[in-house]
C-alpha positions as CSV (number, residue, x, y, z in Angstrom):
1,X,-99.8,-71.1,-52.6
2,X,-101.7,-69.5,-49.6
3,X,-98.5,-69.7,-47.5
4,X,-97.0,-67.8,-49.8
5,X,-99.1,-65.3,-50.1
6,X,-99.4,-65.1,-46.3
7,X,-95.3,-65.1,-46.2
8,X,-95.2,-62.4,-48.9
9,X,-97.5,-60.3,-46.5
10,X,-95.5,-61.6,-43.3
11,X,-93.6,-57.7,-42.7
12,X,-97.1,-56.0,-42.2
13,X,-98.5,-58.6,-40.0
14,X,-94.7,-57.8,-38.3
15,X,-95.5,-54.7,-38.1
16,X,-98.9,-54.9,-36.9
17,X,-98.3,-57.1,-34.2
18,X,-95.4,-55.1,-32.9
19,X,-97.1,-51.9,-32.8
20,X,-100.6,-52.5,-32.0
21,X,-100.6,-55.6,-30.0
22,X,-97.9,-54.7,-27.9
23,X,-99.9,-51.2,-27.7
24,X,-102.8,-52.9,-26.4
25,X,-100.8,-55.4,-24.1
26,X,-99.2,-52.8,-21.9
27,X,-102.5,-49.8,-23.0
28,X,-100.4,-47.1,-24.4
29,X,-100.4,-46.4,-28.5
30,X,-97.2,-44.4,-27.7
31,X,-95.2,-46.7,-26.1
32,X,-93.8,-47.8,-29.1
33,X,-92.8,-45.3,-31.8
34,X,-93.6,-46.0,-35.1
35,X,-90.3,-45.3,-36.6
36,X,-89.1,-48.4,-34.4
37,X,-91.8,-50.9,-35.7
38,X,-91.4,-49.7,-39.2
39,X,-87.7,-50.6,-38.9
40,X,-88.2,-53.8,-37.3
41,X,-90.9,-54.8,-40.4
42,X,-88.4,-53.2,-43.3
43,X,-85.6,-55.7,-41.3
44,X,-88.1,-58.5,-41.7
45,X,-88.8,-57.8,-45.4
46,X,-85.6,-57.8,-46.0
47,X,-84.8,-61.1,-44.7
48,X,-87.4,-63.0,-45.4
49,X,-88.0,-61.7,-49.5
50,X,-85.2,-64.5,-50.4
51,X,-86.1,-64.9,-53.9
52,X,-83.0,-62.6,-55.1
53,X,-79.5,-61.8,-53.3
54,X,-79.6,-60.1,-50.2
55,X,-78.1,-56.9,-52.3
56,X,-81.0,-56.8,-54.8
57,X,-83.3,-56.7,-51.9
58,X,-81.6,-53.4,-50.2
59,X,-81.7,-52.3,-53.5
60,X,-85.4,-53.0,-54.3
61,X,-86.1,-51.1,-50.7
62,X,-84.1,-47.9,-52.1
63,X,-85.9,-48.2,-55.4
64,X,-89.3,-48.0,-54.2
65,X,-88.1,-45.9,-50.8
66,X,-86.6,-43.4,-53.3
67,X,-89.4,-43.3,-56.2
68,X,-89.9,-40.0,-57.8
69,X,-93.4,-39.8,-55.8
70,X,-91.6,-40.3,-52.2
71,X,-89.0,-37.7,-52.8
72,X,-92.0,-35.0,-54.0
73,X,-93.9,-35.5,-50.7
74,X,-90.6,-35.4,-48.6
75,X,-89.9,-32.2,-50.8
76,X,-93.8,-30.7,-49.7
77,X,-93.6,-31.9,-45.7
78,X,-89.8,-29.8,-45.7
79,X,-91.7,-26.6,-47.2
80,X,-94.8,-27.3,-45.4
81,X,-92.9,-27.2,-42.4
82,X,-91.1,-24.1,-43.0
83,X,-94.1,-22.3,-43.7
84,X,-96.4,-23.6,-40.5
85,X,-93.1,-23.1,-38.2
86,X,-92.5,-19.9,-39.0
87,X,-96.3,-18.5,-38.9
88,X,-96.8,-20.1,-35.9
89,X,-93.3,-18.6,-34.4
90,X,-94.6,-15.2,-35.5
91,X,-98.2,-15.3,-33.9
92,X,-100.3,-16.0,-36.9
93,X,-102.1,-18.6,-35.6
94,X,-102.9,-16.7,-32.5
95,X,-104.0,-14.0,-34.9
96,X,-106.3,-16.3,-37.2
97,X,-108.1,-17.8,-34.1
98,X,-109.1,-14.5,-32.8
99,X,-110.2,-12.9,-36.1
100,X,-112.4,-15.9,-36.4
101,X,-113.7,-15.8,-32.6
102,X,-114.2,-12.2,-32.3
103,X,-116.4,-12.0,-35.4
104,X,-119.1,-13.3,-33.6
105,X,-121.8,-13.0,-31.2
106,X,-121.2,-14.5,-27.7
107,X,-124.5,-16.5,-27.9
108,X,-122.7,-18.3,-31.1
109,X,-120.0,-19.7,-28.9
110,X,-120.4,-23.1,-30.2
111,X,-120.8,-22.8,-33.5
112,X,-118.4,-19.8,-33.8
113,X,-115.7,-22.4,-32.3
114,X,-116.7,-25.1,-34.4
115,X,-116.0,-22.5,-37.6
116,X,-112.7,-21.4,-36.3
117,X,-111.2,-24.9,-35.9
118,X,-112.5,-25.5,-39.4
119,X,-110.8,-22.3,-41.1
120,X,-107.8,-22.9,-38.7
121,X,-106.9,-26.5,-39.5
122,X,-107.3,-25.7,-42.9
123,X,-105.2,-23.0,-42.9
124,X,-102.2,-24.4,-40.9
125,X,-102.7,-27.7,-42.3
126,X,-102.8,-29.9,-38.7
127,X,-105.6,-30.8,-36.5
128,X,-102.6,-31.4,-33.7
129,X,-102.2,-27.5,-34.4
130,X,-105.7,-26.5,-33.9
131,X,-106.0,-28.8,-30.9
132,X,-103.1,-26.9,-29.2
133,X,-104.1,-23.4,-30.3
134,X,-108.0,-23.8,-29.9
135,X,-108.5,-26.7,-26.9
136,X,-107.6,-24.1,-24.0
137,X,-109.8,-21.1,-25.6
138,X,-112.7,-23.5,-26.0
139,X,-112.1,-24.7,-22.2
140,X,-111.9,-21.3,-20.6
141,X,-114.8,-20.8,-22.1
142,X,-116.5,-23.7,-21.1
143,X,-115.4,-22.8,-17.6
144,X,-116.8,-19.3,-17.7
145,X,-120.3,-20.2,-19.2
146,X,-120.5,-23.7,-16.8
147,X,-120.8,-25.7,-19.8
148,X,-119.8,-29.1,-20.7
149,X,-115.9,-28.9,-21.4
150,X,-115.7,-32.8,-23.2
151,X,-118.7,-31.6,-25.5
152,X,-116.2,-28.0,-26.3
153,X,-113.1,-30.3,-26.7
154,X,-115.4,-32.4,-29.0
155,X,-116.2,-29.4,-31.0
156,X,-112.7,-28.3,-31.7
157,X,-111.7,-31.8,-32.3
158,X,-114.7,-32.0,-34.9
159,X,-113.5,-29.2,-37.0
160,X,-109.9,-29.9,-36.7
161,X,-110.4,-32.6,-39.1
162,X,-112.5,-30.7,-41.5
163,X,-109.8,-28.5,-42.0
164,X,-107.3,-31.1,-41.9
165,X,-109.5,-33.0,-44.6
166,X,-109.2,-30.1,-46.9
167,X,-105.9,-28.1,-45.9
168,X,-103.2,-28.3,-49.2
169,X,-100.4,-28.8,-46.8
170,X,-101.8,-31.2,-44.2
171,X,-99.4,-34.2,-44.8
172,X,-103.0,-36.6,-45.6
173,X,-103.6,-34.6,-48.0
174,X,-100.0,-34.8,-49.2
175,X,-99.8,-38.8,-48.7
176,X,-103.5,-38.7,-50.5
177,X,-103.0,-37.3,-53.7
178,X,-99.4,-38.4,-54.3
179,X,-100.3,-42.1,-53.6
180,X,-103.2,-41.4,-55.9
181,X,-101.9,-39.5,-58.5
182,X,-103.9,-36.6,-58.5
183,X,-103.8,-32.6,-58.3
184,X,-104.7,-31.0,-54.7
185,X,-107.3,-28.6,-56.3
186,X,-108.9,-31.8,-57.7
187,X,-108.9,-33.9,-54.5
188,X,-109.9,-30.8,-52.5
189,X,-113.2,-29.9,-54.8
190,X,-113.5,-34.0,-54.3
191,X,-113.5,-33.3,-50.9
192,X,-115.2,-30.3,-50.2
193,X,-118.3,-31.4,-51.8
194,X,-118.3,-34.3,-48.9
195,X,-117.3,-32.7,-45.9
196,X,-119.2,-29.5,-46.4
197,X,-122.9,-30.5,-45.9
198,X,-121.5,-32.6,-43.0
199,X,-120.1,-29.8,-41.9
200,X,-123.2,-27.4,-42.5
201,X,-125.2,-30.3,-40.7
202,X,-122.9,-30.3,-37.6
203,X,-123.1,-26.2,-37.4
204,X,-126.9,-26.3,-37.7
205,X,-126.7,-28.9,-34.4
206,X,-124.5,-26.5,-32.6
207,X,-127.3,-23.6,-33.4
208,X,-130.5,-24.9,-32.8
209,X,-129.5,-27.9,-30.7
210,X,-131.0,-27.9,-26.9
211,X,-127.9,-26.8,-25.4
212,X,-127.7,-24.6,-22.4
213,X,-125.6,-21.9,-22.3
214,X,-124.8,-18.4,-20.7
215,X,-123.7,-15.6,-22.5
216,X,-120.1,-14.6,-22.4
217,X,-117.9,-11.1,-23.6
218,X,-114.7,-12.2,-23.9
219,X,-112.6,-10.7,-26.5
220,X,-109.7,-11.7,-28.2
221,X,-106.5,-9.4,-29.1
222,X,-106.0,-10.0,-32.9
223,X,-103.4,-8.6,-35.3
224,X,-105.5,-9.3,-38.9
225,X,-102.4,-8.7,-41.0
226,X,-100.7,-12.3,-39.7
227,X,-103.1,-13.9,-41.6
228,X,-102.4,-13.2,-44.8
229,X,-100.0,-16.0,-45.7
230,X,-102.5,-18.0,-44.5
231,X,-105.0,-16.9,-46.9
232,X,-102.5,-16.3,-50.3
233,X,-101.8,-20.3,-49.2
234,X,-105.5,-21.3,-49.4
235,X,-106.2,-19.3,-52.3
236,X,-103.0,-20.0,-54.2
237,X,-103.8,-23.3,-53.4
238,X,-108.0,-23.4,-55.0
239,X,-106.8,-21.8,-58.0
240,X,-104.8,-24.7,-58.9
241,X,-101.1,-23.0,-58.6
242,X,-98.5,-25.6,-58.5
243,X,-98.2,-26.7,-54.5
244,X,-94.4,-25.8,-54.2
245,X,-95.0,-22.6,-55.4
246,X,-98.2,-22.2,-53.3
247,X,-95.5,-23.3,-50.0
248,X,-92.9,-21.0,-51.5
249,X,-94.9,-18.1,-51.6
250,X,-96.8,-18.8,-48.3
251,X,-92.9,-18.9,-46.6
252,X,-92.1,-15.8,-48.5
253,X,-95.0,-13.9,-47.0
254,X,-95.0,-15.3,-43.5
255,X,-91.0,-14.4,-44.0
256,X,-91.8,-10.8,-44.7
257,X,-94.5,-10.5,-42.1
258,X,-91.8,-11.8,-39.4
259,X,-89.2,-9.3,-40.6
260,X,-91.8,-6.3,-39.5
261,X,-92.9,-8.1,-36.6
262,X,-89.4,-7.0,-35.0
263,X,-87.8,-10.8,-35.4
264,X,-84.5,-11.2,-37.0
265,X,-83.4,-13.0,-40.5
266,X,-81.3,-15.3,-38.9
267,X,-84.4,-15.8,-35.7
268,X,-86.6,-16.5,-39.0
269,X,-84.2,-18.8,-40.6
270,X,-83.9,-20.8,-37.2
271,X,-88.0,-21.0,-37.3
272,X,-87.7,-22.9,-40.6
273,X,-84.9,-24.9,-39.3
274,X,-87.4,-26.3,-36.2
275,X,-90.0,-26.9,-39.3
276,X,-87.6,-29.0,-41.1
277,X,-86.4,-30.8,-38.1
278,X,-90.4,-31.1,-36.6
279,X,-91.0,-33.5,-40.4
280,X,-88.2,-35.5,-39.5
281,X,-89.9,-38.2,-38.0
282,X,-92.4,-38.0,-40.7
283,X,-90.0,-38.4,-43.6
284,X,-88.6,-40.8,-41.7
285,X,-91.9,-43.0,-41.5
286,X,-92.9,-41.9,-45.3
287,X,-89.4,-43.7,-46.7
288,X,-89.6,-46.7,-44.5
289,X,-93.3,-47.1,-44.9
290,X,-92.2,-46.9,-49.1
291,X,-89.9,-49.4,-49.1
292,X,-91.1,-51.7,-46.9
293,X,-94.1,-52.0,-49.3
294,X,-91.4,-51.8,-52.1
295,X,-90.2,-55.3,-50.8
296,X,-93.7,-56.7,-50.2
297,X,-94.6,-55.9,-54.2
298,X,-91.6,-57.6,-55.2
299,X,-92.7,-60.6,-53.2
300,X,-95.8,-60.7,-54.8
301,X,-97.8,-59.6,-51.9
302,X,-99.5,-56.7,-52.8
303,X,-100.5,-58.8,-56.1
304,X,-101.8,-61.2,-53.4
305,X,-103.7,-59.1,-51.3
306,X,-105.1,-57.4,-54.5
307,X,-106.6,-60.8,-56.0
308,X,-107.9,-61.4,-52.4
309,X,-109.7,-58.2,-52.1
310,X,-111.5,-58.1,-55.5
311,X,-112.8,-61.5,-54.9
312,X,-115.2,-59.4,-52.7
313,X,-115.4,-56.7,-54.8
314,X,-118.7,-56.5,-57.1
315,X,-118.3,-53.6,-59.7
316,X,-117.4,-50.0,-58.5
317,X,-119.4,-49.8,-55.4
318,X,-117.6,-52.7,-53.7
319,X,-114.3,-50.9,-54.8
320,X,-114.8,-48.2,-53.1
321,X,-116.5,-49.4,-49.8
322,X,-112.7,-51.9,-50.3
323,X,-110.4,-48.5,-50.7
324,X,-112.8,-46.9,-47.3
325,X,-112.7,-50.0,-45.1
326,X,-109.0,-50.6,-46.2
327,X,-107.9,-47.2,-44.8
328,X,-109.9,-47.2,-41.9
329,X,-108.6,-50.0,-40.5
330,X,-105.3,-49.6,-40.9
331,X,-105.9,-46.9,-39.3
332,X,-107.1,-48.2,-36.4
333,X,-103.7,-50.5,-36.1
334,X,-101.9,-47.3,-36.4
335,X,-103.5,-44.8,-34.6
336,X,-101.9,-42.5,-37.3
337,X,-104.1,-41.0,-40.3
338,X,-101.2,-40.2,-42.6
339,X,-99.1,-43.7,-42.0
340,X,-102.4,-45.6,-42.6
341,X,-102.5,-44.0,-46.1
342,X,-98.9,-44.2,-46.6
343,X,-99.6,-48.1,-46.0
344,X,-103.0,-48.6,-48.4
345,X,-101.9,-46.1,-51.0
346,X,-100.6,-48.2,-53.5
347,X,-103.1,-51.0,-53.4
348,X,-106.0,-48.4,-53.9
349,X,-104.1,-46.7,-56.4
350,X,-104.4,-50.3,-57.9
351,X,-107.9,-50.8,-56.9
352,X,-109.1,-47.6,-58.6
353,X,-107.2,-48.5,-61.7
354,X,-109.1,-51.7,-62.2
355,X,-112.0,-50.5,-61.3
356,X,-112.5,-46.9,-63.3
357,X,-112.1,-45.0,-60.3
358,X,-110.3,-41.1,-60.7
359,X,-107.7,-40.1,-58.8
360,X,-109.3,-37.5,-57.1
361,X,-112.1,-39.8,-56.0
362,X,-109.7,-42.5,-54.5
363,X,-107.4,-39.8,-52.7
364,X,-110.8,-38.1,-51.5
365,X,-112.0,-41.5,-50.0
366,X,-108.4,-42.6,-48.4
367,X,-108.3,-38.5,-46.6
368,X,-111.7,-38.7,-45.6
369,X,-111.9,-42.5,-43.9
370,X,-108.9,-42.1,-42.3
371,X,-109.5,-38.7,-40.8
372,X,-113.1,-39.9,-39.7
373,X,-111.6,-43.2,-37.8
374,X,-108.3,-40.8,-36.6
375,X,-111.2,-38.3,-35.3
376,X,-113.2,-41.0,-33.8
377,X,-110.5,-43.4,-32.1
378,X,-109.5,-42.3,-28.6
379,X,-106.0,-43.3,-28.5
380,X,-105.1,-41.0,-31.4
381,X,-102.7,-38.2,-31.1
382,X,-105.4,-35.1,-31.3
383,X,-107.6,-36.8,-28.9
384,X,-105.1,-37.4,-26.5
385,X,-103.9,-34.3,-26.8
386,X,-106.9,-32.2,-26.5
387,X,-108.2,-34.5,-23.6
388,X,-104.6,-34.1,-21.6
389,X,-105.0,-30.3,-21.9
390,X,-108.5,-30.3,-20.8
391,X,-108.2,-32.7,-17.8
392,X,-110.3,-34.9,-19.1
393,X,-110.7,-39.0,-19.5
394,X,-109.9,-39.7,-23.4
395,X,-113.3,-41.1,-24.0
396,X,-115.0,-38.2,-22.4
397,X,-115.7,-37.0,-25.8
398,X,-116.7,-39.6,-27.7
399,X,-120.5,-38.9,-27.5
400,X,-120.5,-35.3,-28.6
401,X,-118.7,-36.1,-32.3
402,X,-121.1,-35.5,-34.2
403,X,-119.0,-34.1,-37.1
404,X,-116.9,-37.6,-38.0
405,X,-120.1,-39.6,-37.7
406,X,-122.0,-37.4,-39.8
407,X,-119.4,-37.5,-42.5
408,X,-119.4,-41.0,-42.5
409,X,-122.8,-41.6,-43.2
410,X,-122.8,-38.9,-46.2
411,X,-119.5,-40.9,-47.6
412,X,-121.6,-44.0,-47.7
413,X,-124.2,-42.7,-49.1
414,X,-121.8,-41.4,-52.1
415,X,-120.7,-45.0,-52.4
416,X,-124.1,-46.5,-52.2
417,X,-126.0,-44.0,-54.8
418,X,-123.6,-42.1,-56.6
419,X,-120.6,-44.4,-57.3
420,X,-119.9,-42.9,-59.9
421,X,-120.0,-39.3,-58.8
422,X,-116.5,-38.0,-59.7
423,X,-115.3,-40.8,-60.8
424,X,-116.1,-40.6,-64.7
425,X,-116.6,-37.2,-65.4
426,X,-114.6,-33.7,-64.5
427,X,-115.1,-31.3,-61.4
């Protein structure tokens, strides 16, 4: 019976092994791309599920690859994609980083960059965005004040995943509520309600900690009016409008805005063209990721791996703390926030269903862990990123995050005293 179990479970070990173990034998969590291990896994499934002919095993990998819930989130990643594309093309995020910036004072450097990769991130939906757009403002500065650039690349990196924690089109948040079953305006007020006094905490550090700094005057040319698709997206989004729509609207705008920027329709149409292309790879992962675990349930697996867990479970608390730790590490296999809830999202949907836990509460906990272990880990893509264009080791800014920490200890403290908060009653 346990070798079963274990055999049932064999393609995620597979896939495990190939990706992180070979990751850590020759030190690089890039080596290997996902889309290659995930192949190699769905292969293994497929071979080793030998319970039914080898054509109702393809066909149970289409099934589950091709479920109504897969298809909505490829549908949201391709609009999603249009939408950041073209804004980005067309200067808005250059735009929305300086409005934030040159709101305020030069002795709020710190905090002032904290907010802007907070706003931005939520607004474009991707911490690797922010990373890219905010990493060489918050090193120049550094630079000009003679401050300490890994604690400014830990401050962007901080609020990158704030925003990414609450953005409608970040593909977490996606992965998060579809897996769950559960509206974005839900998961986000879920959300918010977690990540804002960690956030509030973190900007309070960044005023009053002991932190020496020299002034600096540096201005930002800003063009206000590119942000506005930004903002009809975010507040489309709060009010509980149905997320194509929000995207659809957001892409119509940012459209518009490109049109009396001076670029061309056919320009534009090639910017949404590079959006659609740039969530290949993630649509790619989303559909083998699916039916990979499409083959495990049919195996009995994730039945398996369910009675295992809830043998440790003791009432709602333990459920959670399961659906948290579940995410997280996964996460740390993957090095990949979105795949690690692609992966879980299932067997917490499970997990909150036996255990009277909403949708929105389960969604909130799978964005949140994984985006505090994906902020914390420094062989993820936004650390490596943001320490490559600073010049600095990967590790150098480990000790400054004080945002991901914080947030963890406030989400156990949910789980410990208020397990039930949001999970019975309505937002």
């Amino acid at each position: 019976m346990i070798y079963k179990r274990i055999w049932a479970l064999s393609p995620l070990f597979v896939f495990l092994a190939i990706y992180v173990v070979i990751s850590l034998i020759v030190g690089d969590f890039y080596k290997i791309p996902l889309t290659v291990a995930l192949l190699v896994a769905s292969l293994w499934a497929i071979m080793v599920y030998r319970e039914v002919p080898f054509q109702q095993r393809i066909e149970a990998f289409a099934k589950e690859a091709g479920n109504s819930n897969v298809i909505y989130m490829v549908w949201i990643f391709i609009l999603a994609g249009c939408f950041a594309t073209i804004a980005d093309r067309t200067g808005a995020v250059e735009a929305t980083v300086a409005l934030t910036i040159n709101q305020l004072p030069s002795t709020f450097v710190m905090p002032g960059l904290f907010m802007a990769a907070c706003f931005i991130s939520m607004a474009i939906g991707t911490s690797v965005g922010t990373v890219v757009a905010l990493v060489p403002l918050a090193v120049n500065y550094a630079t000009s004040i003679e401050a300490d650039i890994p604690f400014f690349v830990a401050i962007i990196l901080g609020g990158s995943f704030f925003g990414d924690n609450l953005s409608f089109i970040s593909d977490t948040t996606i992965a998060a509520t579809r897996t769950q079953g559960c509206k974005m305006n839900d998961k986000f007020k879920a959300n918010f309600l977690l990540v804002l006094p960690a956030a509030i905490i973190t900007f309070i550090i960044y005023i009053f900690g002991d932190f020496p700094l020299q002034e600096s005057s540096h201005e930002i040319p800003s063009n206000p009016v590119l942000v506005i698709p930004y903002l009809a997206v975010i507040i489309l989004a709060i009010g509980g409008v149905n997320v194509t729509l929000t995207l659809v609207t957001g892409i119509i705008l940012a459209f518009i805005l490109a049109l009396f920027s001076g670029y061309g329709i056919f320009e534009i149409l090639g910017f949404m063209g590079e959006g659609i292309d740039g969530m290949g790879n993630l649509i790619i992962i989303t559909l083998m990721a699916a039916g990979m675990l499409g083959i495990i349930k049919a195996a009995g697996g994730i039945s398996s791996l369910l009675s295992l867990l809830s043998r440790g479970i003791k009432g709602i608390r333990g459920a959670q703390a399961v659906i948290a730790v579940l995410v997280g590490v996964v996460n740390l296999c993957t090095a990949n926030n979105t795949v690690a809830i692609l992966t879980v999202g299932s067997i917490s949907k499970n997990i909150s269903d036996r255990y009277s836990i909403s949708p929105r509460r389960s969604a909130s906990l799978l964005d949140t862990a994984s985006c505090i272990v994906q902020c914390l880990i420094p062989y993820g893509a936004q650390t490596l990123l943001a320490t490559s264009l600073a010049g600095i080791a990967p590790t150098a800014p480990w000790p400054y995050l004080f945002y991901p920490w914080i947030l963890a200890a406030i989400v156990s403290l949910s789980i410990l005293f208020w397990p039930r908060f949001l999970s019975v009653k309505k937002i």
